[in-house]
ZABA-658274 format. One record per atom (N, C-alpha, C, CB): residue in one letter; x, y, z. Coordinates in steps of 0.1 Angstrom, whole numbers, plus 5000, padded with zeros to 4 digits. Glycine has a CB too. Layout:
<nodes>
AXYZ/...
</nodes>
This chain:
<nodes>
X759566166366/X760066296362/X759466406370/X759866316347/X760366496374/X759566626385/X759866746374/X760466656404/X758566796378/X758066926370/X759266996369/X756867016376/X760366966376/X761567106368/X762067066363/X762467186371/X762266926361/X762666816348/X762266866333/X761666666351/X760566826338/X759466826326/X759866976319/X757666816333/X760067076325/X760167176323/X760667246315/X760467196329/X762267206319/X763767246316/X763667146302/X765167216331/X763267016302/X763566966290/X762667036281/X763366836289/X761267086286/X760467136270/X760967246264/X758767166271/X761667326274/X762267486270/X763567426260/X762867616286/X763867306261/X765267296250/X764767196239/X766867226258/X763467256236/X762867136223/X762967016224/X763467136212/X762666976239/X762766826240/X761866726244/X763666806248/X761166656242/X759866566247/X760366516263/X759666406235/X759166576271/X759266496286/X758466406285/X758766566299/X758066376298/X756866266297/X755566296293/X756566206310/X755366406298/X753966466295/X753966666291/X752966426310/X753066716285/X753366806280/X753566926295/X752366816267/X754566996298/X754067126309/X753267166312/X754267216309/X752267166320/X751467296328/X751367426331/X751567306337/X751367536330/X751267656334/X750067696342/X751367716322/X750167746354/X748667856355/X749267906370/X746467766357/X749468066367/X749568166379/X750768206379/X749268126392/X751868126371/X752968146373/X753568326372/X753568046364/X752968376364/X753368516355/X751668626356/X753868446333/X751568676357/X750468826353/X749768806340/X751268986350/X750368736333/X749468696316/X749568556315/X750168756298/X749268476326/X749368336328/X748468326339/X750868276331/X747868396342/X747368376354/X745468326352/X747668546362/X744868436364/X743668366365/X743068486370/X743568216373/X741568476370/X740568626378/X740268556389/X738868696371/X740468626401/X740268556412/X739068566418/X741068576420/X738068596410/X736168506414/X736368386405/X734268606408/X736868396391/X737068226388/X737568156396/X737868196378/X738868186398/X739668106409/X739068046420/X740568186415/X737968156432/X737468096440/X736267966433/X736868206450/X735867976426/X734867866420/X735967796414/X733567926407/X736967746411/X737367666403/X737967606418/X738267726389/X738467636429/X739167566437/X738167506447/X740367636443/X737067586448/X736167476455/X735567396449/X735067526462/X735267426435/X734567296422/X735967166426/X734567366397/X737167166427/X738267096434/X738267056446/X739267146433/X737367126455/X737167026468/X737267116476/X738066896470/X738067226481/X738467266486/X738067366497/X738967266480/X738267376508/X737467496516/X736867616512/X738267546524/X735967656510/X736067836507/X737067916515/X734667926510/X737967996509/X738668076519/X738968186511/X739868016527/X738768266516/X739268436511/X740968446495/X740268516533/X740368466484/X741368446472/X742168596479/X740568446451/X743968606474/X744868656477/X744868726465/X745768596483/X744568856461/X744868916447/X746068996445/X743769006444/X747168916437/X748168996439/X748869086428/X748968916444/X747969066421/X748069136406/X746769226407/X747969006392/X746769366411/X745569416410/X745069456402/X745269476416/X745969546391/X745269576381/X743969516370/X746269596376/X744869326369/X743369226364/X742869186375/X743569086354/X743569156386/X743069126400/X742668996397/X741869226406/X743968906394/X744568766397/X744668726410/X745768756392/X744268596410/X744468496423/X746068456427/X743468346420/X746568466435/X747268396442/X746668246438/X747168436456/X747168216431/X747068056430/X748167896438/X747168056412/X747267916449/X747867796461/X748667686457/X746667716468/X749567626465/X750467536459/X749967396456/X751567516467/X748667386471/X747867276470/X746967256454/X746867296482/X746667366452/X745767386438/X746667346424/X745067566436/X747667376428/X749167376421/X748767236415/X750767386431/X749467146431/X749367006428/X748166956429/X750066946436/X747166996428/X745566936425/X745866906410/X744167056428/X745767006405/X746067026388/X747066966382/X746267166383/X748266936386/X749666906383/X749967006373/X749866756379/X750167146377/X750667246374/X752067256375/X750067316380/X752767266368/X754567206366/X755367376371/X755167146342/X754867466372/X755867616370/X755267686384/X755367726352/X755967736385/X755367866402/X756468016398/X756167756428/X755668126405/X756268256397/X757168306411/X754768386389/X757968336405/X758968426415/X757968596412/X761268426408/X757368636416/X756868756413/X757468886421/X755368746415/X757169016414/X757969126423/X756769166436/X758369276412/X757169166447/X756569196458/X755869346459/X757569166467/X756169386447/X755669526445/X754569516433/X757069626440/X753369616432/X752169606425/X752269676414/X751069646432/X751369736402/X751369806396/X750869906405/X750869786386/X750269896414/X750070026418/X750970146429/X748870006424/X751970016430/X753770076437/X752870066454/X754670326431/X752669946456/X752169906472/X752669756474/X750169916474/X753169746482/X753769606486/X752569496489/X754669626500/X752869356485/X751769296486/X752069216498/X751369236474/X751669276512/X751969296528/X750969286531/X752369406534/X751169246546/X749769306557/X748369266551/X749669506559/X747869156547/X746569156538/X744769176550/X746568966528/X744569236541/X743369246544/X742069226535/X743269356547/X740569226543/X739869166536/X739069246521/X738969116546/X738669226514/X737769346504/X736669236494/X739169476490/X736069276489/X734969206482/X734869266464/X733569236491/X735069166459/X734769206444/X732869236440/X735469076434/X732869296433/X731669336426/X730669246429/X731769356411/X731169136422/X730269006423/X729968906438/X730968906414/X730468996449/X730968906460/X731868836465/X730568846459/X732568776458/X733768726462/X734868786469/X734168706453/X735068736478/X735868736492/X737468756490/X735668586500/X738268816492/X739368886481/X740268886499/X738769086468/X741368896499/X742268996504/X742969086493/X743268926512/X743569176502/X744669256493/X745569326500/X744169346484/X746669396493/X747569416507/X746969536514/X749169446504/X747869566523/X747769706533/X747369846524/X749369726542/X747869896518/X748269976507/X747269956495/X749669946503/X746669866496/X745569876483/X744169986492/X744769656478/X744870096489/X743870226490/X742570256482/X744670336485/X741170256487/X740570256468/X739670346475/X739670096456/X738370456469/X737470476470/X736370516462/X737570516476/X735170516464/X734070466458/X733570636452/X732970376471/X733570646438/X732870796437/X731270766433/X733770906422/X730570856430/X729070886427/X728470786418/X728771026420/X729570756410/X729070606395/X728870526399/X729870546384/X729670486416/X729370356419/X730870326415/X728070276412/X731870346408/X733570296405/X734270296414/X734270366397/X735670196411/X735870206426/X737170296420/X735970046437/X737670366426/X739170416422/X739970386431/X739270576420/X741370386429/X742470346435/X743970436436/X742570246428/X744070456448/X745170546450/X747070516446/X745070566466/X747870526440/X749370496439/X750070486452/X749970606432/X750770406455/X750770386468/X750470376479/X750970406471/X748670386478/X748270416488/X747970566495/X748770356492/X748670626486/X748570826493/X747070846484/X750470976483/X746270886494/X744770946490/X745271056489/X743570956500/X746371186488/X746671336488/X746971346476/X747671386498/X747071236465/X747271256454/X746271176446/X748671236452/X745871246433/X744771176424/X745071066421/X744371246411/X743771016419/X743570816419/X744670796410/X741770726412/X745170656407/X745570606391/X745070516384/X746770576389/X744070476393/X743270326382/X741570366386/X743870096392/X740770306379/X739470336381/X738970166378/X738870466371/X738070046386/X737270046382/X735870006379/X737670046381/X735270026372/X734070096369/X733469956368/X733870196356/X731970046377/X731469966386/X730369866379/X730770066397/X730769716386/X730569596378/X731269576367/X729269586373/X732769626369/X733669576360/X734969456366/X734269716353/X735669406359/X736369276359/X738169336364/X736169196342/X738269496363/X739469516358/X739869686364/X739369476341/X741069736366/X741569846370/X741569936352/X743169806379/X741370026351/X741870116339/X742570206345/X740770186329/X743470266339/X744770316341/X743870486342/X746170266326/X743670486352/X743570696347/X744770786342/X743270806363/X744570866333/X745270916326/X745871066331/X744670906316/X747071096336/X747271186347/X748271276340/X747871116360/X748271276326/X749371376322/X749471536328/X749371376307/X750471606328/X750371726329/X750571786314/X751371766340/X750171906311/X750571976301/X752371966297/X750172116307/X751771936280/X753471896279/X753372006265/X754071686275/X755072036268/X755972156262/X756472016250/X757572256275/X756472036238/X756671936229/X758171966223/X755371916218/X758372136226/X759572126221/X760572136232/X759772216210/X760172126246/X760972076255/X761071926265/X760872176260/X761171786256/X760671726259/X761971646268/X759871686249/X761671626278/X762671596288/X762671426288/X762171666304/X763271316286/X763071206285/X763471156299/X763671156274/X764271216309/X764671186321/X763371206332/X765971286324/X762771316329/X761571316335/X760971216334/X760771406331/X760471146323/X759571016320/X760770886328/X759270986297/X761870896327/X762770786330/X762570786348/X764570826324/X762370826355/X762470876367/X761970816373/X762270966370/X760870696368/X760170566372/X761070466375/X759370516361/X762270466365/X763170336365/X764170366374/X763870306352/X763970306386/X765170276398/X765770106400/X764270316415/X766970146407/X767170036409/X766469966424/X768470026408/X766569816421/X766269726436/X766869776446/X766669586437/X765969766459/X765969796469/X766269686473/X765069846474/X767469666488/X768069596493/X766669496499/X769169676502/X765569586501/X764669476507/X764069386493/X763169566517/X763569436481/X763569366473/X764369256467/X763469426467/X765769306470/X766769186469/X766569066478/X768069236473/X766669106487/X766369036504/X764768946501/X765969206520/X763669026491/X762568916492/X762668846479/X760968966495/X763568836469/X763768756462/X764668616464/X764068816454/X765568636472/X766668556474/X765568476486/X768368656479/X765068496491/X764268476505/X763368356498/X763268636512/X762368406489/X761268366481/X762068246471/X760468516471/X762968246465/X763368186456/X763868056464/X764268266448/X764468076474/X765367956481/X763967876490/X766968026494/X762567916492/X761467876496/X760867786482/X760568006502/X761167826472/X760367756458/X760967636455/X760467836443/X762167696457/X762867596450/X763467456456/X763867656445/X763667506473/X763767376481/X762867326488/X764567366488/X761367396485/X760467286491/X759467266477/X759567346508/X760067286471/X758667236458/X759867206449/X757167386451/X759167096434/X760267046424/X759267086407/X760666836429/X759067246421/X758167316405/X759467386399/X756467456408/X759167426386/X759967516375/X759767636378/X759467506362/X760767746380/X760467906389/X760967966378/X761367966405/X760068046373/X759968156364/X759768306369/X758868136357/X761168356365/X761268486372/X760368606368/X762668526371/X759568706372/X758768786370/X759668916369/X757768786379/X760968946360/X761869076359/X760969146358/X762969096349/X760269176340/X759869246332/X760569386329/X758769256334/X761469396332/X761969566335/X762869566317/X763569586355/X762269476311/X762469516292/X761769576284/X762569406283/X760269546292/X759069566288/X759069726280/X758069546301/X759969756273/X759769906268/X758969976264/X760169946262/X758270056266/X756970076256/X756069996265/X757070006237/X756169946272/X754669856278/X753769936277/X754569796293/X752569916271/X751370036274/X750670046284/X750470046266/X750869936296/X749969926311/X750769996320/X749669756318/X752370026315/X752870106327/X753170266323/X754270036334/X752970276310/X753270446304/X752170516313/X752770476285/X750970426317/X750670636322/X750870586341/X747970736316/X751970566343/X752470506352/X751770496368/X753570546352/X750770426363/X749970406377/X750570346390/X748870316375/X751770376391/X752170316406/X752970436412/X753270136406/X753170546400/X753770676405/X752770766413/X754370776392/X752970876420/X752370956423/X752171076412/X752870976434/X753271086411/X752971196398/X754371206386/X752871366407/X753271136382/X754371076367/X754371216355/X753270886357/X755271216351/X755871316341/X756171256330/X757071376344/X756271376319/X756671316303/X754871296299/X757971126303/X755371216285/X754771186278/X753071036283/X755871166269/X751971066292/X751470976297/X750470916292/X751170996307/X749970966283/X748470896273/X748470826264/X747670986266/X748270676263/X748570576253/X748770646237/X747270456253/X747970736236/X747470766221/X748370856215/X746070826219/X748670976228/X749871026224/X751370946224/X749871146232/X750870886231/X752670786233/X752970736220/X752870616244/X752270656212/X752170586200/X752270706185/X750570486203/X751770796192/X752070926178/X753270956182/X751171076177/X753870956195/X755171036197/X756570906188/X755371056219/X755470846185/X756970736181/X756770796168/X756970506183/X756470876159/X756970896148/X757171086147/X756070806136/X756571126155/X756471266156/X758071286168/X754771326163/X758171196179/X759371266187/X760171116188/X758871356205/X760971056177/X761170916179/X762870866189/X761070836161/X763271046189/X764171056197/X763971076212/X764671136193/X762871066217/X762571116230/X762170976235/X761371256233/X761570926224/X761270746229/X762470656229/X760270666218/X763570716220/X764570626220/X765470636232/X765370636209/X765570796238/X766170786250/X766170756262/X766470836252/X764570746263/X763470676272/X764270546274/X761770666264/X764070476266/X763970326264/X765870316269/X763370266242/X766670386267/X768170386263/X768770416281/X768670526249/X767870496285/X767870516302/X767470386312/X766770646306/X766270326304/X765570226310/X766270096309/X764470226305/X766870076297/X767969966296/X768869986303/X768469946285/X769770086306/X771170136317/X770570066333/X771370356318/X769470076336/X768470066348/X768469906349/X766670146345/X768069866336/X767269716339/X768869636337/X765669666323/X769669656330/X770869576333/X771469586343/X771669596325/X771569716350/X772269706365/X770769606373/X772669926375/X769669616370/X769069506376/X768869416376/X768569496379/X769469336368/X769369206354/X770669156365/X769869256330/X771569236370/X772869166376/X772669176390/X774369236373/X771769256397/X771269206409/X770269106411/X770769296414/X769569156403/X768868996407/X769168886402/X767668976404/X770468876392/X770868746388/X771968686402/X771668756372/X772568776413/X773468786427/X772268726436/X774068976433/X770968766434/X769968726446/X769268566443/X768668856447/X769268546429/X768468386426/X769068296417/X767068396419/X770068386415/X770768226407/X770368156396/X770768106415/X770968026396/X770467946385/X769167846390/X771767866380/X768467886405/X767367866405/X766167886398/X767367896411/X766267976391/X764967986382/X765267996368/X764168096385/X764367896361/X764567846348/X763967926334/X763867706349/X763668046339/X763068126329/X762768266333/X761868066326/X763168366328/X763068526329/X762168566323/X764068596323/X760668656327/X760168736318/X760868846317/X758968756320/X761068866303/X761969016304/X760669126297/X763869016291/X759869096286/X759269186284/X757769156285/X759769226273/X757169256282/X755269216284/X754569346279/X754669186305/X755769406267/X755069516258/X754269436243/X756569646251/X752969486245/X752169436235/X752669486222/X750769476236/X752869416211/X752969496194/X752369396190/X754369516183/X751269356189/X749969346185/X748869346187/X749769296183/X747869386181/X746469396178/X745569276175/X746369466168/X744669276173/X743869126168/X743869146157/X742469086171/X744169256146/X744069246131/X745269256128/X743269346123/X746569346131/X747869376128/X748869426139/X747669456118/X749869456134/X750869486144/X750269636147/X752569476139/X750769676159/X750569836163/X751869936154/X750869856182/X753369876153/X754169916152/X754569906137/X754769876161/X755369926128/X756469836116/X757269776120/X757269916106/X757469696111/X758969616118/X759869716115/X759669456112/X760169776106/X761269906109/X761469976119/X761169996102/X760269996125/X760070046138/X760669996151/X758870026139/X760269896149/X760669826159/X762169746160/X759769746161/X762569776145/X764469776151/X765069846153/X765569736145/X764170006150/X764870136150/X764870166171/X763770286138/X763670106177/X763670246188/X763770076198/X761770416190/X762669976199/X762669856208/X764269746205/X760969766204/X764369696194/X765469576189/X766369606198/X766169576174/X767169736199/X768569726201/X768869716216/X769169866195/X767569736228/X767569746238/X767269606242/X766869846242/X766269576235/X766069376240/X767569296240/X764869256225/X768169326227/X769469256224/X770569236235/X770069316212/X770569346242/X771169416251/X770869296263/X770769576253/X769469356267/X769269266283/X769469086278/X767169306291/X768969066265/X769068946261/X770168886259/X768568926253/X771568916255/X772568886252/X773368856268/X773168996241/X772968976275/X773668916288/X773068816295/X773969016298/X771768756298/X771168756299/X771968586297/X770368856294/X772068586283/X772168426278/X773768446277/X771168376262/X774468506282/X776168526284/X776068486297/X776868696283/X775568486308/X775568496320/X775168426326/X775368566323/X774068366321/X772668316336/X772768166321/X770268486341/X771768066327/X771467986322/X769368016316/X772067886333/X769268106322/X767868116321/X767868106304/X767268276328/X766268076306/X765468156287/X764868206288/X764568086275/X764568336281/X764368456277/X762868456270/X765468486268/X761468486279/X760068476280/X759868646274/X759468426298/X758868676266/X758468766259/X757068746258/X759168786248/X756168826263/X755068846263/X754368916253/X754868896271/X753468886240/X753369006231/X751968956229/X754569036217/X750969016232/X749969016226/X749669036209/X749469106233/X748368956204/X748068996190/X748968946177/X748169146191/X748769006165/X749268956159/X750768996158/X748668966150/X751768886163/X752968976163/X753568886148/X754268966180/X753268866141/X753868716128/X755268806124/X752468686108/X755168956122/X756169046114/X757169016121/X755969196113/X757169006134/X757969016141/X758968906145/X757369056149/X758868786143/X759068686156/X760568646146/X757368526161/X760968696134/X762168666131/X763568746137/X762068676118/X762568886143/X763369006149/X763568946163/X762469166148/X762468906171/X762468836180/X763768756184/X761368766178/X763268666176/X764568526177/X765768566179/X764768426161/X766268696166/X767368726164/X768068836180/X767168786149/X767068876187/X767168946196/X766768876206/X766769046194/X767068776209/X767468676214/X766268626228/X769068716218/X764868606222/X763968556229/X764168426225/X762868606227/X763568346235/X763668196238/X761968136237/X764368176256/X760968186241/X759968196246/X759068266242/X760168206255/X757968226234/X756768346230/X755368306239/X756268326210/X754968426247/X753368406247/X753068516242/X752568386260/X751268526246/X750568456249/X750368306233/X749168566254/X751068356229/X750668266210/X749268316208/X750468046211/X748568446204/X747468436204/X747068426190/X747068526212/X746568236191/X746068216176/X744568266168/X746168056175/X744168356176/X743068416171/X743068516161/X742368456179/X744568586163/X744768736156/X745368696144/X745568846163/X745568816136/X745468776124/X746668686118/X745368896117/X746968606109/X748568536104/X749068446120/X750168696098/X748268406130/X748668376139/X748168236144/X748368456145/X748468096128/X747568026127/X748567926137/X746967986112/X748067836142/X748867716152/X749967666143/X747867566157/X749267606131/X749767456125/X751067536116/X748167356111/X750767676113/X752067786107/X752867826115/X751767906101/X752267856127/X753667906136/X754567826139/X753467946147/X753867666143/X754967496148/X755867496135/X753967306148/X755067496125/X756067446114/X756867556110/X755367386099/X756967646113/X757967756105/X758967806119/X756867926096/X758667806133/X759167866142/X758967746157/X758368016141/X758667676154/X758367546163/X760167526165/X757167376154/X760867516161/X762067486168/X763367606167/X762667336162/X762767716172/X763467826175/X762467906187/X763767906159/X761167886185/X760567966198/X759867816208/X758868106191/X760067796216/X759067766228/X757767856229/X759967786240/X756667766226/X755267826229/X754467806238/X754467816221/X754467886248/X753967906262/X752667966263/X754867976269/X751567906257/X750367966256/X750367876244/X750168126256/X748767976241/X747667896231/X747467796234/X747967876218/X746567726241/X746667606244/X744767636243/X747767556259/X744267736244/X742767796245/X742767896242/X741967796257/X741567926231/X741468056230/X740368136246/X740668076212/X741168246252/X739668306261/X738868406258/X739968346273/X739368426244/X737868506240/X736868426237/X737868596227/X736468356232/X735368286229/X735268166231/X735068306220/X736368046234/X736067836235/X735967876250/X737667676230/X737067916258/X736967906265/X735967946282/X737767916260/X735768076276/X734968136285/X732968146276/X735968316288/X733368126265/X731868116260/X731067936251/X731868256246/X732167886256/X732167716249/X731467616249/X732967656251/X731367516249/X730767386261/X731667326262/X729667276257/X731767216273/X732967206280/X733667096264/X732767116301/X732667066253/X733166946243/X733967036238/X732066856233/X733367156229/X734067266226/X735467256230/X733467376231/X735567306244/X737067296247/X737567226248/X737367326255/X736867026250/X738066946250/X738566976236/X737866786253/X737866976225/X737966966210/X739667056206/X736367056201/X739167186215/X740067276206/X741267286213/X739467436203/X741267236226/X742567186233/X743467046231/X742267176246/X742766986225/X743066836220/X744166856209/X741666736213/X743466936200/X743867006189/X744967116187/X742967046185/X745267186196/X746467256204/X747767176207/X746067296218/X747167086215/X748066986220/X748766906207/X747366886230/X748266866197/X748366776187/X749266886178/X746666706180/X749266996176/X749867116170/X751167136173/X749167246172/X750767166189/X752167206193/X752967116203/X752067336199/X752767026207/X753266956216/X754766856209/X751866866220/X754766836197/X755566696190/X756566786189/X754966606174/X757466706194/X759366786196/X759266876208/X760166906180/X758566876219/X758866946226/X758667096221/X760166906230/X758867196233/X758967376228/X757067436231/X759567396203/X756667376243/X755067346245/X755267386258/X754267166242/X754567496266/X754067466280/X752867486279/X754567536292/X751867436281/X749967446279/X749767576290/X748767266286/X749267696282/X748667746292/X747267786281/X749567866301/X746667876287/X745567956280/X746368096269/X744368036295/X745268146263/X746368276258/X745368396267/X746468306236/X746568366272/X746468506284/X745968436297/X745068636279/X745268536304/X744768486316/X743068436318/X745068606324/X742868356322/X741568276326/X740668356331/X741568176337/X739568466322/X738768536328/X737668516335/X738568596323/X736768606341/X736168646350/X734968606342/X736468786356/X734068536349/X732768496340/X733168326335/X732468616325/X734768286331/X734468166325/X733968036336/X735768126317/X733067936325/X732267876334/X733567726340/X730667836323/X733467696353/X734267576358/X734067486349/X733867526370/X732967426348/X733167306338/X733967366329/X731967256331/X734167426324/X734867426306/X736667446317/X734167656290/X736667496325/X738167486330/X738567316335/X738467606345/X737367296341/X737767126344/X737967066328/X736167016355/X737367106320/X737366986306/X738366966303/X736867006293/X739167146303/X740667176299/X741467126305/X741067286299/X741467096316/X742267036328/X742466886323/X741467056345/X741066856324/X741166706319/X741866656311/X740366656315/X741766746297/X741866706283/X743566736281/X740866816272/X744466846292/X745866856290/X746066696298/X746567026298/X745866626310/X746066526313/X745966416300/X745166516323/X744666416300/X744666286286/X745566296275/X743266276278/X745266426269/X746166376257/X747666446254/X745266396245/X748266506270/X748966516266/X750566466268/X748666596268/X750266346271/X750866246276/X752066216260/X749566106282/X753166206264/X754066176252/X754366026247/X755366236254/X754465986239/X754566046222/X752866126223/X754765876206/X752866206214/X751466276215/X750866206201/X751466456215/X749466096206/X749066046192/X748366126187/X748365916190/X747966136172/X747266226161/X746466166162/X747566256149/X744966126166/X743866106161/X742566196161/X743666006165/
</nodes>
């Protein structure tokens, strides 16, 4: 059976041979790329310079060879464009905190202030203030916060919308390009990287890839503005949908029924104790706009419909379903009502769970490698029976975790996740 076999049958609740793979495919599937370099030489492999193409966590390019080292079943169609709105082109060399040997593209602009942080320019234009910072001996970009003075009773929602364009004929050109490269020389599963559903995402509101972003930009005010201005968020979101469906039909013209899975969103509504939002909330200003990209979405294309939501989303995942997601990550069974053995049995054959397979707050990155076979064995044994299972981590493979505990995991999805999956 080839991994787009294995694939395509687990997304339709169906037992393959062995349970799916995941790692790199997506930005919350991914990996830190000083792990990465230790994890692919602990695999044998040359030292050579990790490709970071996700800068904000500043994810590895994860190699095809490493792919098939691991028997990793999925590879990501990703957008050739950054959060920081720089093409990931022309690479060059740069060094993380810890040493590690990095490229990045042409356009990854940064410089170093008095703290020792590193900051980072939008595009690459130094003539305009940084948009990420970060701070020095840290793992990760933070978003700098760039609002201008806002008039509350003149609140312009087109201003804030002005982010959402459509594809560029070259974007078109490197998807159709990239896709027909995945798909006829590898018999991995291609998961498209849209996200342009993501409403409310809170990593792109204070929009670090603009130069100078308008509207409403500070997480804290954004989240008050949903009950103080819940009209300025609804038309936000109502402009952004008009945007993402004329691009939902270009890029469905550029890749076809080549790829087996859409991320459409990767807005968090959860927390580790509760939701951020109400569910009233969230059918009043988000529901009606997912339904939208989702309905065509599964009118049109053969894809399933991948939703990213951090935390406890439990309130939610009936709104979900009904608004026509296919696909939950990260599954993060740490947060609150977010127990494994409750989510399979109540939602195990209506969501595909793509994650939880490790927790990386604490088995994984703080564990022993027994630890992690234990609580991955146990994952597998949860969610694996009837299909609706791709193993990944919840979330991405951080910075600091130790190789052994990733080889255990590696091991332990091999052994036991072989089908029928026995309970012992």
């Amino acid at each position: 059976m080839t991994s787009r076999e294995r694939v395509r049958l687990a997304i339709q609740h169906r037992e393959p041979d062995r349970v799916p793979l995941d790692l790199g495919a997506t930005p919350v599937t991914g990996i830190a790329a000083s792990t990465y370099a230790k994890l692919r030489q602990a695999l044998g492999f040359v030292p050579t310079p990790v490709k970071v193409w996700e800068p904000f966590q500043i994810l590895a390019e994860v190699e095809l060879e490493v792919l098939q080292k691991l028997g990793v079943d999925v590879i990501g169609l990703n957008s050739p464009v950054t959060m920081f709105g720089y093409r990931n082109e022309n690479w060059k060399p740069w060094k993380l905190f810890d040493g590690t040997e990095v490229l990045v593209g042409e356009k990854f602009v940064v410089r170093e202030d008095e703290k020792g942080d590193i900051l980072i320019y939008p595009q690459g234009d130094t003539s305009v203030p940084p948009s990420g910072r970060l701070p020095k001996g840290g793992f990760y970009f933070d978003a700098i916060i760039r609002q201008q003075p806002i008039d509350e009773a003149h609140l312009d929602p087109q201003e804030f919308a002005e982010q959402y364009t459509l594809y560029t004929d070259e974007d078109l050109e490197y998807f159709q390009r990239t896709v027909d490269q995945l798909y006829y020389n590898t018999d991995l599963s291609i998961v498209g990287g849209f996200w342009q559903g993501g409403f409310g995402d809170i990593a792109q509101v204070p929009g670090p890839g603009l130069k100078h972003p308008k509207g409403i930009r500070d997480p804290q005010e954004w989240y008050i503005a949903h009950v103080t201005h819940p009209n300025y968020i609804y038309e936000i979101f109502a402009i952004q949908c008009e945007v993402a469906l004329e691009n939902l039909k270009l890029y469905y013209q550029a890749v076809g029924d080549k790829i087996d899975v859409v991320v459409v969103s990767g807005t968090d509504f959860g927390a580790q104790h509760a939701a951020f939002i109400s569910p009233d909330m969230y059918r009043q200003l988000y529901k009606p706009f997912h339904q939208q990209l989702n309905d065509w979405i599964h009118a049109n294309t053969p894809w399933k419909v991948f939703f990213h939501s951090c935390g406890s989303v439990v309130d939610f995942l009936d709104d979900f379903i009904d608004a026509g997601v296919d696909i939950l990550n990260p599954v993060q069974c740490s947060a609150a009502g977010m127990d494994p053995m409750w989510l399979k049995e109540n939602y195990g054959d209506k969501l595909v769970f793509w994650g939880g397979g490790v927790d990386t707050q604490k088995t994984l990155p703080f564990g022993t490698p027994d630890q992690v076979r234990q609580e991955v064995a146990d994952r597998i044994r949860i969610f694996a029976p009837g299909g609706g299972f791709v193993f990944n981590t919840i979330h991405n493979i951080q910075q600091g975790t130790p190789v052994e505990n990733l080889l255990a995991m590696y091991e332990t999805v091999k052994e036991q996740g072989q089908y029928p999956i026995v309970n012992n």
